[in-house]
Residue, then its C-alpha position, 0 to 999 in steps of 0.5 A: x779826693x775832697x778837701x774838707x776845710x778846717x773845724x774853725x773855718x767851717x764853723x765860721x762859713x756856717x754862721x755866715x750863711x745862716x746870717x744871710x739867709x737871714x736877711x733881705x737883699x738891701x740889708x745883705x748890701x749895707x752889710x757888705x759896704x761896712x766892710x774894711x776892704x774898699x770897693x770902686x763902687x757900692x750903694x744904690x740909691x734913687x737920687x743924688x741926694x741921697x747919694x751925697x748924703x751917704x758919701x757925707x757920712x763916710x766922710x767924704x765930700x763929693x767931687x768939690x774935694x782938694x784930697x782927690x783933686x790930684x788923684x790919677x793925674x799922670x794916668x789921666x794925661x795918657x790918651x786911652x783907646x775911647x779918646x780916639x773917636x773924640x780925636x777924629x771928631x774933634x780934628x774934624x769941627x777944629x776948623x769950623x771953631x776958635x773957642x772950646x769948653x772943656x767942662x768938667x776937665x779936671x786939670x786940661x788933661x785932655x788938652x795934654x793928651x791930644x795936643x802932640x796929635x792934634x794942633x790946638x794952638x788956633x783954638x781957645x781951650x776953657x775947662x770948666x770945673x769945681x772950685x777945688x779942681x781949679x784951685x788946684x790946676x791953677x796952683x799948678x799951672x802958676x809953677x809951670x805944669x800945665x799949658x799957659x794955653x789953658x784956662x780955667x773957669x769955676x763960673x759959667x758967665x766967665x765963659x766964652x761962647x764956644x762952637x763946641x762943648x767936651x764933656x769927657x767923663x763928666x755927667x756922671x759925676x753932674x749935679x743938674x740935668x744935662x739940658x740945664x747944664x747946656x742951657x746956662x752956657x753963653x750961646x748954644x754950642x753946635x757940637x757937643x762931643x760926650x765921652x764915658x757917659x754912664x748908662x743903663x736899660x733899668x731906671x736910673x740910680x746913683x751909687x758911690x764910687x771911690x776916687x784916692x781917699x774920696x767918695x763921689x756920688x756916680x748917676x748911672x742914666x737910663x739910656x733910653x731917657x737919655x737920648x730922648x733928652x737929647x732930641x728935645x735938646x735939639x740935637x741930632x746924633x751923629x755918633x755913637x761908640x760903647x766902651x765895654x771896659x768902662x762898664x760896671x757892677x756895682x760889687x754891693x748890688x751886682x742884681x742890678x747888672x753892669x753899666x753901658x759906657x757910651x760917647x756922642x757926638x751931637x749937633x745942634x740942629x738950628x745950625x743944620x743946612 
């Protein structure tokens, strides 16, 4: 037996596919992204800026934003599966080190959730983040909810130098190229541990990813490009892991397939024997 649908909802279906019929793929996407129900992720775009301009225009400020500063703290605290290869990691670079940049590490999360497995008291825990994350973390450290161990940094010359770099889902969401980011840093460090980076086989894009009541522009990078960036660095890598459920499709332009999420453990090789 079939199950005709009703006169008015099949009246509705008709002018719906006759309207996509009548437009093209990017119109059929922006059509789409107007509607009321939110989406993780939406838009494509060739750059940032056109990325940031979009995020403007719904109102958003991109990542620099006190509305989305406190959002998903609590979850963010909680150690996840993709955290154990940095663990292992870490755990083993921690003797070799007394300070660490944590950058883009939102309100020392990270230190919050390794620190009942791993002893971080010997080492020097500075994240590094924007001004309205900081402002945020440090308003909430001063009322005795975050660790006194860490400190905060909106400016890369108060950094110390460091033996290691984390950038824990952090270059997704970065406004200069990555060599850039690393070439600014007071002394190079010899390890770089990256986690969630956001990759893809085709050409890289941005797109938009809701975060509470904000927008941010997300750059999902060509993998192969990337890595090539990371040996003219002068980086080896030592380690790489996918984490499958961080993959995504963009839900207005799910033609351009899912993301790759991968982390790496890099040294730099001028300290290589």
């Amino acid at each position: 037996m079939t199950v005709s649908a009703s006169p008015r909802l099949g009246k509705r279906l008709r002018a719906v596919l006759r309207q996509a019929r009548a437009l093209p793929g990017a119109a059929i996407a922006r059509a789409v992204t107007r509607t009321p129900r939110a989406r993780h992720f939406s838009g494509a775009f060739d750059t940032r800026a056109a990325a940031q301009e979009a995020v403007i225009r719904r109102g958003g400020q991109g990542y620099d934003d006190a509305a989305i500063s406190e959002v998903s703290f609590d979850l963010m605290c909680q150690r996840t599966a993709w955290d154990y290869p940095v663990m292992f990691w870490l755990q083993r670079f921690l003797p070799d080190a007394d300070a660490l940049i944590d950058a883009g590490g939102h309100f020392g999360t990270k230190y919050i959730a390794f620190q009942d497995l791993i002893d971080l008291r010997p080492i020097r825990w500075n994240v590094y983040d924007l001004p309205a994350i900081v402002h945020a973390a440090r308003r909430r450290q001063g009322r005795g909810g975050l660790p006194v161990e860490i400190a905060f940094h909106t400016d890369v010359t108060t950094l110390p130098a460091a033996q290691i770099l984390l950038c824990s889902g952090l270059l997704q969401y970065q406004d200069i190229a990555f060599p850039d980011f690393v070439a600014t840093l007071p002394d190079r460090p010899e390890y770089i541990i990256l986690n969630k980076v956001a990759l893809r086989d085709g050409p890289e894009l941005y797109t938009i990813e809701k975060i509470g009541a904000g927008c941010v522009p997300y750059r999902m990078r060509n993998r192969s490009i990337f890595e090539a960036q990371i040996n003219v660095m002068g980086y080896d890598i030592l380690d790489s892991w996918n984490i499958p459920d961080l993959g995504h499709v963009i839900s207005t332009h799910p033609w351009l397939g899912r993301s790759e999420s991968r982390g790496y453990v890099l040294r730099c090789k001028t300290f290589q024997k």
